[in-house]
SERO-4910 file (N, C-alpha, C, O; in steps of 0.05 Angstrom, whole numbers):
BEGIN
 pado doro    nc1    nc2    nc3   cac1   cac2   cac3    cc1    cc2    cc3    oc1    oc2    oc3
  Unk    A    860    287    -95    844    271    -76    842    284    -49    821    287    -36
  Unk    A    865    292    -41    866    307    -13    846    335     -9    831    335     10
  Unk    A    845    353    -23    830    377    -44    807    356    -33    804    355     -9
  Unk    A    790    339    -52    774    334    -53    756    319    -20    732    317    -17
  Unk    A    773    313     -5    771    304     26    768    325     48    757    323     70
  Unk    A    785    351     32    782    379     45    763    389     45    755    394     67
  Unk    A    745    397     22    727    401     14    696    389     27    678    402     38
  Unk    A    698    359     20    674    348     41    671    348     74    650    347     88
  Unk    A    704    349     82    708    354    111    686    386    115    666    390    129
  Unk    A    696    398    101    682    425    113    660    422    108    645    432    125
  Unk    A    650    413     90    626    416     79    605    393    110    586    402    122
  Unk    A    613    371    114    610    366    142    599    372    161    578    365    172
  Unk    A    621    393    166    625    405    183    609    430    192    604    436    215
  Unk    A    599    448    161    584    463    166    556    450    160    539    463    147
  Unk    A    548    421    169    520    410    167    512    411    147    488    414    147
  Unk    A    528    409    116    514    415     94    525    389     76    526    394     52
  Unk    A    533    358     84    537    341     64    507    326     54    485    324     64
  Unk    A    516    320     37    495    308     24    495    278     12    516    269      4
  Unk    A    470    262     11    462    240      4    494    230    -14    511    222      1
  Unk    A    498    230    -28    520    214    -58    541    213    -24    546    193    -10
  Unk    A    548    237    -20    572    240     -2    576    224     24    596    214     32
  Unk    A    550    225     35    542    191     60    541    170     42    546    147     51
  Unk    A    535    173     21    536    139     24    564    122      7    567     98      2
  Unk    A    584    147     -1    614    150     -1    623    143     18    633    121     18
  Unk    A    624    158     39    636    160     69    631    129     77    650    113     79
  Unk    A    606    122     81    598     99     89    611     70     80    608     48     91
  Unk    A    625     75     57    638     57     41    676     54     50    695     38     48
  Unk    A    672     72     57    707     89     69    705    101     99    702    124    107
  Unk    A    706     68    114    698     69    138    715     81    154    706     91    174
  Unk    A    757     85    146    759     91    163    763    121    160    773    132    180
  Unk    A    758    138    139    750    168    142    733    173    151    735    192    166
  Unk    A    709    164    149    677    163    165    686    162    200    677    179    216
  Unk    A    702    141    206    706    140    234    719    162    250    714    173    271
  Unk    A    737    166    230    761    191    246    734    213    250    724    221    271
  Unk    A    726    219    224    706    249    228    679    246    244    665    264    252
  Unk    A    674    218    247    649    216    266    657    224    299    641    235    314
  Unk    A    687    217    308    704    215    335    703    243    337    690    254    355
  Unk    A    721    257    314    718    284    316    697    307    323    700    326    338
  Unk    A    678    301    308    647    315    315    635    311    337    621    330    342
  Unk    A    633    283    361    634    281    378    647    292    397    634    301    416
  Unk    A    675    294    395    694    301    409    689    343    416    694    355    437
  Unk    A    679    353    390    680    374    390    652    381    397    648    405    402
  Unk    A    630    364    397    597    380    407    594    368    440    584    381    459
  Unk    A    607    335    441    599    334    465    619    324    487    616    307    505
  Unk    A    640    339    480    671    324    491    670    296    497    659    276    486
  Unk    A    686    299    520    692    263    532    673    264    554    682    259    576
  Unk    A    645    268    553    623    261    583    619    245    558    625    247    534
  Unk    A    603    221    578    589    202    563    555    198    583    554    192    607
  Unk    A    540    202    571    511    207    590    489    178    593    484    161    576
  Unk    A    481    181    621    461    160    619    430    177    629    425    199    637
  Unk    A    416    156    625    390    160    648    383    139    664    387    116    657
  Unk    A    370    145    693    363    127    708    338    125    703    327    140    720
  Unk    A    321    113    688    297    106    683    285     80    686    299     61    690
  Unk    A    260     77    684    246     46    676    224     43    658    202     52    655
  Unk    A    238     28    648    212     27    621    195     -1    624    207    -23    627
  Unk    A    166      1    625    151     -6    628    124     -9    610    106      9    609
  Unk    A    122    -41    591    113    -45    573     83    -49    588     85    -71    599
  Unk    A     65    -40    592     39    -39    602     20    -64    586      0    -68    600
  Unk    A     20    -76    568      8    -93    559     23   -108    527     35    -94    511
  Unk    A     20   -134    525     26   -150    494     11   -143    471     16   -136    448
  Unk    A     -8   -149    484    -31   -148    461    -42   -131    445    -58   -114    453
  Unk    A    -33   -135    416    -30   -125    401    -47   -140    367    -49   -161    355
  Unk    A    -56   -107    363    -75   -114    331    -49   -112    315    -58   -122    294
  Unk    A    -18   -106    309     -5    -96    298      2   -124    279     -7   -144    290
  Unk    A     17   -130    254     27   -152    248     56   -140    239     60   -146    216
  Unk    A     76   -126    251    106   -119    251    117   -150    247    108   -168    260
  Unk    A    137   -153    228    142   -182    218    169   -188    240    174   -211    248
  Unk    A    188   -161    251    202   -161    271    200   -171    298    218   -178    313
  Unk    A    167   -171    305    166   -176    333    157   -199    344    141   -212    331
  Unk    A    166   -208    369    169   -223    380    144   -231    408    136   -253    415
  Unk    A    137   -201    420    134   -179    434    103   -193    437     95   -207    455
  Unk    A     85   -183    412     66   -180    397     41   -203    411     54   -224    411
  Unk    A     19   -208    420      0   -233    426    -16   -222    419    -18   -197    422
  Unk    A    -41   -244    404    -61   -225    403    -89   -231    428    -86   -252    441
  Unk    A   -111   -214    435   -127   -220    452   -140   -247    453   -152   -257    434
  Unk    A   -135   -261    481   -144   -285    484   -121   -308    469   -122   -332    466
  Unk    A   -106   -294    464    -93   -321    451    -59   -318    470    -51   -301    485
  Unk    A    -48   -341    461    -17   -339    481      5   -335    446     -4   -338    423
  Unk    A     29   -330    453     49   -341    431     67   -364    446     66   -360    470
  Unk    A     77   -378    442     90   -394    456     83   -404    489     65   -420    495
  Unk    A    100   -393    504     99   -392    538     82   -362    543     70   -361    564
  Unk    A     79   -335    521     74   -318    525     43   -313    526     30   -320    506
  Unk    A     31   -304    543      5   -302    547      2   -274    547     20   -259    552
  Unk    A    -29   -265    539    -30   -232    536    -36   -222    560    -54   -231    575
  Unk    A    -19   -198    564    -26   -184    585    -30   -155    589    -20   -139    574
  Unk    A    -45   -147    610    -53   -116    605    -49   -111    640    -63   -122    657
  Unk    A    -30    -95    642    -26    -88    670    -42    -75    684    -56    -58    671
  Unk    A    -48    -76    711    -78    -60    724    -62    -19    731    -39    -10    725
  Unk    A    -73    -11    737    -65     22    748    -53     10    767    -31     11    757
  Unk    A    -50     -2    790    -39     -7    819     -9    -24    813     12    -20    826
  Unk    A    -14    -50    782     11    -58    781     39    -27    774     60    -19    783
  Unk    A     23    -20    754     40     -2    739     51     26    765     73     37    762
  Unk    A     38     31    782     47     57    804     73     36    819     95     45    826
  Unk    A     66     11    820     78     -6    843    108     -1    825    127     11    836
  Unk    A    110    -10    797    128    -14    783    143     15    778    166     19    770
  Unk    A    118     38    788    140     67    787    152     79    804    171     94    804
  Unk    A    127     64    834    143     71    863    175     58    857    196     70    853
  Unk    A    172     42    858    203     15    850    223     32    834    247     35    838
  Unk    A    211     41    819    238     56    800    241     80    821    261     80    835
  Unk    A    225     98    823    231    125    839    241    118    870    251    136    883
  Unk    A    240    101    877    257     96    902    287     74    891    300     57    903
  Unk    A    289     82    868    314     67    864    329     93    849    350     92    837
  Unk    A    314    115    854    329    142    835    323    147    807    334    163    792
  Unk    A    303    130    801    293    136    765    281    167    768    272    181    786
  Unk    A    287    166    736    278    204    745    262    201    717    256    222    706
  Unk    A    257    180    708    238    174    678    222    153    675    236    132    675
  Unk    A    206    150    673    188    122    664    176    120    635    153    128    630
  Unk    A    188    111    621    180    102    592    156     84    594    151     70    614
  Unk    A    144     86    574    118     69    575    111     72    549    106     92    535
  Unk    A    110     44    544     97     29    515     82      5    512     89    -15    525
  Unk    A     66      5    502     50    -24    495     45    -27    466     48    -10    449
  Unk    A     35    -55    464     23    -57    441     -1    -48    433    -14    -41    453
  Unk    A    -12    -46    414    -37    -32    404    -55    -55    417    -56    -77    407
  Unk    A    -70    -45    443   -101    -74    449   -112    -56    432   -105    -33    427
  Unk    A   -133    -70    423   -160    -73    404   -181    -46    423   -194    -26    416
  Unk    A   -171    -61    453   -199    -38    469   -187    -14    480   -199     -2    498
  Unk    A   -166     -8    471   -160     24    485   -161     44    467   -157     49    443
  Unk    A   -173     56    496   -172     92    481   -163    116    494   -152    121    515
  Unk    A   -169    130    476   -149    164    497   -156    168    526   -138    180    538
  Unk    A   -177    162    542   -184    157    575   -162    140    582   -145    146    598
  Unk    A   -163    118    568   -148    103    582   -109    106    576    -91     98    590
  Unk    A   -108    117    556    -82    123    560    -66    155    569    -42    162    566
  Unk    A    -89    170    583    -91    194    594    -92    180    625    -78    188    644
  Unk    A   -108    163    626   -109    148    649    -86    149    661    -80    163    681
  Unk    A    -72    129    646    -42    123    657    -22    141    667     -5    135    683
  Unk    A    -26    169    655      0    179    659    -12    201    682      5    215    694
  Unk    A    -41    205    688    -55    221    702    -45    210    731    -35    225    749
  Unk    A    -49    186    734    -48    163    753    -14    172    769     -8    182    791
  Unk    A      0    164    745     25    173    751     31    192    770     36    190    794
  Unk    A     29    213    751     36    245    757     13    249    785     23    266    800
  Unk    A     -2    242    792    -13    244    816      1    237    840     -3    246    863
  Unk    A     16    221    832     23    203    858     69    202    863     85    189    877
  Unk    A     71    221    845    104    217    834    108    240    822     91    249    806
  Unk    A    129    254    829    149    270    809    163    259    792    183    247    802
  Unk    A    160    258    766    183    244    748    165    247    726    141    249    723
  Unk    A    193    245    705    186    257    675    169    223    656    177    201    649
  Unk    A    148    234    654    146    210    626    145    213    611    137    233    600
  Unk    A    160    184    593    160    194    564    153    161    555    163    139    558
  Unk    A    131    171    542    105    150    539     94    151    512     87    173    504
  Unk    A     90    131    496     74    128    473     92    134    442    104    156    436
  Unk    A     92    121    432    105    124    415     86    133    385     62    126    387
  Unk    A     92    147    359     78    156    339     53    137    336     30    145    340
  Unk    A     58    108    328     35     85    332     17     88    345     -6     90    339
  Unk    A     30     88    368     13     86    393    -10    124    394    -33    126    402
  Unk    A      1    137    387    -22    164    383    -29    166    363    -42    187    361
  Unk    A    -29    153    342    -54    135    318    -66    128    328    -85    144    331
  Unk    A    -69    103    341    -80     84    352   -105    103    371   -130    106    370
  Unk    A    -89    110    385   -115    123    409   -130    149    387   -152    160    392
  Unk    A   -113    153    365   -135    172    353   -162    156    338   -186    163    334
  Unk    A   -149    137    332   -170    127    315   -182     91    328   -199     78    317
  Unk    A   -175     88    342   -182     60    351   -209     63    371   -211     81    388
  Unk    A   -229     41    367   -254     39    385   -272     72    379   -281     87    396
  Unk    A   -272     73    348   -282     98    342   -280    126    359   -299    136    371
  Unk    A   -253    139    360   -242    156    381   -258    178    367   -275    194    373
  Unk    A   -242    170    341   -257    199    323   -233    224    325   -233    238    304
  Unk    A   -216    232    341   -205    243    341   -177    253    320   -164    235    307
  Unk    A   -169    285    318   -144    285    307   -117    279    329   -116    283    354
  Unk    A    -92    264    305    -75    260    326    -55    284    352    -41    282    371
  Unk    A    -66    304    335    -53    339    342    -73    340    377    -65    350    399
  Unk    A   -100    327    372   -122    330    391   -111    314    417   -108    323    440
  Unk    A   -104    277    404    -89    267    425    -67    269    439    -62    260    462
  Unk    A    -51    284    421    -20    305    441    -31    314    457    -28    307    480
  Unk    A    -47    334    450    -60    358    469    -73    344    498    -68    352    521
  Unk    A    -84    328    493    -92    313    512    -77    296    536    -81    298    560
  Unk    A    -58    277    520    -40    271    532    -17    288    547     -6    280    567
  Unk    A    -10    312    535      8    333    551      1    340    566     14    340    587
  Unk    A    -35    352    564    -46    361    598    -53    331    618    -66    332    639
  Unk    A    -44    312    608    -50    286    625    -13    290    636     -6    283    659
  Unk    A     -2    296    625     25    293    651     50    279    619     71    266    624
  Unk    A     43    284    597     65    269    586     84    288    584     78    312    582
  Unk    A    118    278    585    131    295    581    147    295    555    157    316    547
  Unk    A    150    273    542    160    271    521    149    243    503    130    229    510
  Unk    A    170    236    472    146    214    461    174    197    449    191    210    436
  Unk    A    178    170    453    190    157    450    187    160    416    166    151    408
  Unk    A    203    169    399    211    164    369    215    135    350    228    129    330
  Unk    A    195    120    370    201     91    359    178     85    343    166    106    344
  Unk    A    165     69    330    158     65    308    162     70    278    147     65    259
  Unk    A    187     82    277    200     98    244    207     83    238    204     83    213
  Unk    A    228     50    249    237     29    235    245     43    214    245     67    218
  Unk    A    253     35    189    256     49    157    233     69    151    210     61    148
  Unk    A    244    101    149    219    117    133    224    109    107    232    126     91
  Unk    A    219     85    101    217     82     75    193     64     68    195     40     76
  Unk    A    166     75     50    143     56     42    152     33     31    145     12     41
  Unk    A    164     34     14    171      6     -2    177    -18     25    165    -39     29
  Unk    A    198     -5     42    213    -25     54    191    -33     81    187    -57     87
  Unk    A    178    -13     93    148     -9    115    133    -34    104    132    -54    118
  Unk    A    123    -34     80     99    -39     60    109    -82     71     92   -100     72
  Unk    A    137    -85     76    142   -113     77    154   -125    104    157   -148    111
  Unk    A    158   -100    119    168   -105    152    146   -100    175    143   -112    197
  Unk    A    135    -84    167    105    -77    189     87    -65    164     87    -42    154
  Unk    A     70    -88    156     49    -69    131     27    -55    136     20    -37    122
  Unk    A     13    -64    161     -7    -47    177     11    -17    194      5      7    196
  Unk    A     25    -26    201     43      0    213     38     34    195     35     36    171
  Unk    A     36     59    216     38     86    199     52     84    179     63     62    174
  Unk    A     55    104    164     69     97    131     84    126    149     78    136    171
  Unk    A    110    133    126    128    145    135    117    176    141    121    191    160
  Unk    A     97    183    110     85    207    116     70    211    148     76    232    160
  Unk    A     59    199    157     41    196    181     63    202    211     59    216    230
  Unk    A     85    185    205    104    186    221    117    215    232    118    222    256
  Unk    A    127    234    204    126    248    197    112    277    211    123    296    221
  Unk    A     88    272    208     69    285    216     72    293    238     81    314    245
  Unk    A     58    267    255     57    258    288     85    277    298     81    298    310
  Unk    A    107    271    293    128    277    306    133    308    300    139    322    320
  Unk    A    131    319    275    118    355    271    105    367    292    113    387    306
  Unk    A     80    352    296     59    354    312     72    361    338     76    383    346
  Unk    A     78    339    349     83    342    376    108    358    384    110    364    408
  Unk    A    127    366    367    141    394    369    138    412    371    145    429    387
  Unk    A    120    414    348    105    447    349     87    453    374     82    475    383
  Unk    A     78    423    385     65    434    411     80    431    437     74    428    460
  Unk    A    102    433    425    124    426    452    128    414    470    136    421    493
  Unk    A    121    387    459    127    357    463    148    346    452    142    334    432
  Unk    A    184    346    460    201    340    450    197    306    446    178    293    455
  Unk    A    217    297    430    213    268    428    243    258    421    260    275    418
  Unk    A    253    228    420    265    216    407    271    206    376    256    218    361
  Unk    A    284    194    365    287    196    334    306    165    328    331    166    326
  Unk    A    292    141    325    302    116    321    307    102    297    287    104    283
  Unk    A    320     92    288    322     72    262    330     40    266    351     33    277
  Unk    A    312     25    257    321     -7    260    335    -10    243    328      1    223
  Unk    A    359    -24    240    378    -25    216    384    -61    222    384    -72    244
  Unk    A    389    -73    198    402    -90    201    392   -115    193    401   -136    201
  Unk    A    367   -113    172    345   -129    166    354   -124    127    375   -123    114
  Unk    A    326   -122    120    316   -116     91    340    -89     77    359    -97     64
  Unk    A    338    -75     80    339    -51     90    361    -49     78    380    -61     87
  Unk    A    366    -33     54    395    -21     37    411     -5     50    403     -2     74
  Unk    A    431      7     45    465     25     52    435     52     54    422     60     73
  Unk    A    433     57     33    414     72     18    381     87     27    368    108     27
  Unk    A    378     63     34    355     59     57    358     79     80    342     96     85
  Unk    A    377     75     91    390     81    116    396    109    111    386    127    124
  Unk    A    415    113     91    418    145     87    395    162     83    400    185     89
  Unk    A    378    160     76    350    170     75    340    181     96    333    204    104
  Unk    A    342    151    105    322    149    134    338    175    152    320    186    165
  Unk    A    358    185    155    380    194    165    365    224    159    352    239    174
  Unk    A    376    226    126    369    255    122    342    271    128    338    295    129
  Unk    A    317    244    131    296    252    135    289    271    166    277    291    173
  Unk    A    305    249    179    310    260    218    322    284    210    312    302    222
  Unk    A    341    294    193    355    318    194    349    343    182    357    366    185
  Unk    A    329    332    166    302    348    160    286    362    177    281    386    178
  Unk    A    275    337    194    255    344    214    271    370    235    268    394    230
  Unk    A    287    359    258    305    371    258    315    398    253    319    414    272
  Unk    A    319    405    228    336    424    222    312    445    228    317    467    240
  Unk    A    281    436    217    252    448    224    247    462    251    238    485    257
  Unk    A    255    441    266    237    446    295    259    438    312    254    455    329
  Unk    A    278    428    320    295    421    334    282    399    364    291    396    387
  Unk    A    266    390    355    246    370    378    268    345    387    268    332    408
  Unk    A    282    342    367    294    316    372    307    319    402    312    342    410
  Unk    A    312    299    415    329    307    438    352    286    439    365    282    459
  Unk    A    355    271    410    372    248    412    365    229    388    341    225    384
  Unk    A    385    214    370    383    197    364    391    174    367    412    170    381
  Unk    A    377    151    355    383    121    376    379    101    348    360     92    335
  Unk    A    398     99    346    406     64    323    394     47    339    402     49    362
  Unk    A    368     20    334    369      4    345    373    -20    330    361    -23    308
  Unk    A    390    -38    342    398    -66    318    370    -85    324    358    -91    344
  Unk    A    368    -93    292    352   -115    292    363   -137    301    386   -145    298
  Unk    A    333   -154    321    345   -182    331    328   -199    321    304   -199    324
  Unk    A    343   -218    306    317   -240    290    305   -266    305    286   -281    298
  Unk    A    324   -267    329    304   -293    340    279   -287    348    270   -265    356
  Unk    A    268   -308    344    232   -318    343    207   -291    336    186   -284    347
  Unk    A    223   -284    313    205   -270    298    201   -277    268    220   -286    257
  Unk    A    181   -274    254    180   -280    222    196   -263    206    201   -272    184
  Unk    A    206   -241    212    229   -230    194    259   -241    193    273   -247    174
  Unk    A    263   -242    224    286   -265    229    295   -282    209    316   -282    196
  Unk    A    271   -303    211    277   -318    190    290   -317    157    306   -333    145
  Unk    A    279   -296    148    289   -296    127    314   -281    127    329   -285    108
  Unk    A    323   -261    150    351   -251    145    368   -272    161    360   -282    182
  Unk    A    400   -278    147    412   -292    150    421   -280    179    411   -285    201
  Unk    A    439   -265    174    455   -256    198    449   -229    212    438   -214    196
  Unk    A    451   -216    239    449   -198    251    467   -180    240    484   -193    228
  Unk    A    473   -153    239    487   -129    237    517   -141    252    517   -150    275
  Unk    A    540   -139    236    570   -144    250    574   -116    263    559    -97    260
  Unk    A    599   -118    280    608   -100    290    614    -71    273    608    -47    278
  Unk    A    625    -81    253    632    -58    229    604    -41    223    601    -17    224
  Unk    A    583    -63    216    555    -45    203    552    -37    228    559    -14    225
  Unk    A    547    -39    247    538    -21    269    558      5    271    549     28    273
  Unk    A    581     -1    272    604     19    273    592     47    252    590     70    260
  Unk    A    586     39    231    584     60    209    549     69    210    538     91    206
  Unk    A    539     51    217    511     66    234    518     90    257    510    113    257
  Unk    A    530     81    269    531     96    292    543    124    277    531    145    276
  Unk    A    567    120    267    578    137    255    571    159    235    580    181    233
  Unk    A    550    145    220    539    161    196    510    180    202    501    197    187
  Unk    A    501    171    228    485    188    249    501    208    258    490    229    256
  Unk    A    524    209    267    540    233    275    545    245    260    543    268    265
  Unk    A    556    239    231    565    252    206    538    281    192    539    305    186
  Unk    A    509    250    195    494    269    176    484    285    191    484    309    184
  Unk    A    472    277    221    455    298    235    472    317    247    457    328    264
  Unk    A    502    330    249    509    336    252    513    371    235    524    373    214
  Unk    A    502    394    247    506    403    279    474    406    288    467    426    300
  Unk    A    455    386    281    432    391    283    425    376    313    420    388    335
  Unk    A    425    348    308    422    329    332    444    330    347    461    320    332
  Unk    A    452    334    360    478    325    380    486    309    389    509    306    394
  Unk    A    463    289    396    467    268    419    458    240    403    437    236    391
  Unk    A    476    224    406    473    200    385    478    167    408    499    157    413
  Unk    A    448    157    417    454    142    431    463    112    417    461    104    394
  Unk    A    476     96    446    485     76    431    455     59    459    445     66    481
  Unk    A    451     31    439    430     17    457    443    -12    463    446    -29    446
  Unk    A    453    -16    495    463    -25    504    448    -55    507    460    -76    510
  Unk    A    420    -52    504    415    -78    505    400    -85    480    385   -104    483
  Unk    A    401    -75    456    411    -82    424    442    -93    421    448   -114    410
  Unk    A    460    -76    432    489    -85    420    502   -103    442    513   -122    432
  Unk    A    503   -103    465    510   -113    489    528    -99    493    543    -90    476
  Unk    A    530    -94    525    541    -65    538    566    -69    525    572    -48    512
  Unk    A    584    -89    524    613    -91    515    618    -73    488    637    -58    489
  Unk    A    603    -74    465    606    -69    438    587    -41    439    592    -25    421
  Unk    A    562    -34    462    548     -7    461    577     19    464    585     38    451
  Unk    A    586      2    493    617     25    497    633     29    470    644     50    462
  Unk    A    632      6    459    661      9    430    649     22    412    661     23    391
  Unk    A    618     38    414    611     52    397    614     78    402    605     94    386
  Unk    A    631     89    430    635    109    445    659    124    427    663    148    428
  Unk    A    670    110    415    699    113    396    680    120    361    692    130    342
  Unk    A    651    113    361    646    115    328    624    142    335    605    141    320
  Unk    A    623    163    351    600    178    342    580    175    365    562    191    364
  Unk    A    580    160    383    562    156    399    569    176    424    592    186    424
  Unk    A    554    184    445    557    208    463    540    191    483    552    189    504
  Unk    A    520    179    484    498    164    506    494    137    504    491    124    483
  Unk    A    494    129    532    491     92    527    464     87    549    462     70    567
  Unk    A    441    115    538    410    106    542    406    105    568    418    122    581
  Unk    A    392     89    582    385     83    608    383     58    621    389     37    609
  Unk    A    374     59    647    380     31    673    356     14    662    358    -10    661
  Unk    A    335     27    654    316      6    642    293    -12    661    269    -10    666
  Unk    A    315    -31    668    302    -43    693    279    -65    684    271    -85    695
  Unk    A    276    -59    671    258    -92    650    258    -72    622    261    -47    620
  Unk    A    254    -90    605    255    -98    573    245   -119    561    259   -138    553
  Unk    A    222   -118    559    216   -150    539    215   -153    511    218   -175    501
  Unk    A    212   -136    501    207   -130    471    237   -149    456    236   -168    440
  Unk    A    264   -136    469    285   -137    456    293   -169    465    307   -183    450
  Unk    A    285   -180    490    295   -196    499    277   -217    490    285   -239    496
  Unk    A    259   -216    481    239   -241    476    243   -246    440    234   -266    428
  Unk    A    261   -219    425    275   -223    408    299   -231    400    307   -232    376
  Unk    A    315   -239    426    336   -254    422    362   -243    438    384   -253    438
  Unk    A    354   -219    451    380   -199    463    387   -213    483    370   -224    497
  Unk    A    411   -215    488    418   -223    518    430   -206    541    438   -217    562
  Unk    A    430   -188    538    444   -166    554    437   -152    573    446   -132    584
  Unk    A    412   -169    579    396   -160    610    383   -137    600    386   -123    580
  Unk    A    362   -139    628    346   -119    626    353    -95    647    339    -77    640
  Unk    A    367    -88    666    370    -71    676    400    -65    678    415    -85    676
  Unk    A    412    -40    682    444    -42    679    437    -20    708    417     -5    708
  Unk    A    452    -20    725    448     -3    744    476     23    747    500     23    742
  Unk    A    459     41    755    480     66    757    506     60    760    522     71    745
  Unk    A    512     46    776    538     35    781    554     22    771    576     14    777
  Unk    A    534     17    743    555      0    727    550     20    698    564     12    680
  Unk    A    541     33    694    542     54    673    568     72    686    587     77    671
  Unk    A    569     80    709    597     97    714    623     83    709    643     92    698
  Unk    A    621     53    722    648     33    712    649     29    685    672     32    677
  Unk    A    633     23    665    627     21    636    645     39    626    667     34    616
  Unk    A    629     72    630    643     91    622    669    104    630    681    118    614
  Unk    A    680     98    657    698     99    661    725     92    646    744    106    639
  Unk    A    720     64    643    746     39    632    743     50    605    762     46    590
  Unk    A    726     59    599    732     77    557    746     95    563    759    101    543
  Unk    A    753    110    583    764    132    582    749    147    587    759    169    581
  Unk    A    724    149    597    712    175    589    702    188    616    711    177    636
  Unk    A    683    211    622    673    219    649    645    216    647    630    229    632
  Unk    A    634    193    669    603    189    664    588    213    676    592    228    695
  Unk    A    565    211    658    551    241    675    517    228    676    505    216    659
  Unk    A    508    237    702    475    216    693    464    243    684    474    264    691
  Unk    A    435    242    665    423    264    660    386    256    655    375    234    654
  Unk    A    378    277    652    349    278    663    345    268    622    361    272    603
  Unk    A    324    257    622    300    259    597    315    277    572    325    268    551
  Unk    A    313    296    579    316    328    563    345    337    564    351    361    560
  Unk    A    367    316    570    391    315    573    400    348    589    413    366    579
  Unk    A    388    346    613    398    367    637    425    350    649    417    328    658
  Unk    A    440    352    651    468    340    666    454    347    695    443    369    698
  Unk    A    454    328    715    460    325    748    478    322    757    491    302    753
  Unk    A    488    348    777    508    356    794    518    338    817    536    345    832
***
């Protein structure tokens, strides 16, 4: 048995385990833990990294039917108290002056798919920006450059809308819309949503044109042991290709006041998150390095206790969030610098803030 623990350790280690062997590990949480600590320990010591950013959802309204969201209104209509909204150019600078005089050095930007936008207008946005501000964006997620390729007869390829959007000022592409790369499981959680091939693609794409991006998984729904290991080896795939990733990010599903909610009983325990976190360090390991934990998915208390399973980053200041919070999160929307250095501190660890593209600041 020991022989046989030796063996997968290295194998590990030199980035070469495979599918049967994660979803072993995954079952034998606390060998998975020790070797997730370890691999951490040895790619990205004891710094633990943030960003000072603000993310900024530019509009609700959305053609999408994701059974997860909460988020989601469609044109002219409200959900609850929520009414649809589409921010003007003057709100959104106001909302970037605000971050850049608070030290953000990033502005994330996402919306829902409106029915009436197109590549002007989301070239718009970041033109607007970058005119008026130094600071990195990282804007639009795989969906979202579907969408402007093909929505309001764009006509365009999505390789066309990178191109476009990079000479508009983008600097990077939020890796969120992958939920499960899995069709079966896609086909019943977001059925209009890209299919995994598309996903796939988009994120190739914007590597090869040297547009780094992010790399996300929703866990904690529909969604098998199995599921998950996939979804895993697929990022480590991509990855091992092009090296675009600049990070991966577990985000937990939250089921209040959404239609998927409903049918799953309970949220992800501490343990399933533990071996998420963990089994991201195991597989993408020595490919991805950087394995964030999302502080306002887990709540900052339990984001830190993922600092011990594989995790190296606990994301950014944020500064509003609606998506997660109108899904049930309670963990605020903004965490400020000063409390990411106390956070990281009391783990033991040395906080370090860093840019987008994980540059450490001196």
């Amino acid at each position: 048995m020991r022989n046989d623990f030796d063996a997968l350790h290295e194998k590990i280690r030199k980035g070469e385990i495979e599918r049967e062997e994660a979803v072993f590990l995954a079952n034998k949480p606390s060998l998975l833990f020790g070797i997730a600590d370890e691999l951490r320990r040895e790619e990205r010591g004891e710094e633990v990294t943030y960003v000072v950013n603000r993310n900024i959802n530019f509009t609700n309204v959305c053609l999408g039917d994701c059974k997860f969201c909460a988020f989601r209104v469609r044109a002219g209509e409200k959900r609850g108290r929520e009414k649809g909204y589409f921010l003007s150019q003057e709100e959104v600078l106001n909302k970037v002056e605000e971050a850049v005089n608070a030290g953000a050095t990033e502005i994330c930007i996402q919306g829902g798919l409106h029915p009436y936008l197109t590549l002007p207008d989301y070239c718009g946005i970041l033109e607007e920006i970058k005119s008026q501000f130094d600071v990195h964006l990282h804007a639009f997620s795989p969906m979202e450059i579907f969408h402007a390729a093909t929505g309001t007869g764009s006509g365009v390829s999505e390789e066309e809308v990178l191109k476009e959007l990079k000479n508009a000022g983008l600097g990077s592409i939020p890796g969120t819309a992958a939920e499960i790369l899995d069709d079966s499981v896609r086909e019943r959680i977001c059925p209009s949503k890209i299919r995994t091939e598309k996903w796939v693609e988009i994120i190739r794409t914007a590597h090869r044109l040297g547009i780094p991006t992010t790399a996300t998984m929703l866990y904690g729904h529909i969604e098998t042991l199995e599921n998950r290991v996939d979804h895993l080896f697929k990022i480590r795939e991509i990855q091992k290709e092009t090296g675009g990733f600049t990070e991966f990010v577990p985000l937990k599903f939250m089921r209040q006041n959404n239609e998927l909610g409903r049918t799953v009983r309970c949220e992800a325990d501490f343990l399933e998150s533990a071996v998420v976190h963990a089994l991201a360090r195991v597989i993408l390991h020595p490919w991805c390095v950087n394995v964030q934990a999302s502080w306002v998915k887990l709540g900052v208390s339990e984001a830190r206790r993922m600092l011990d399973f594989g995790a190296n980053d606990l994301g950014g200041t944020l500064m509003e969030e609606s998506i997660s919070r109108l899904s049930g999160a309670v963990a605020g929307e903004y965490l400020r610098p000063e409390e990411f250095e106390r956070l990281i501190k009391d783990a033991g660890r040395t906080p370090r803030q860093r840019s987008t593209l994980y540059k450490i600041f001196e």
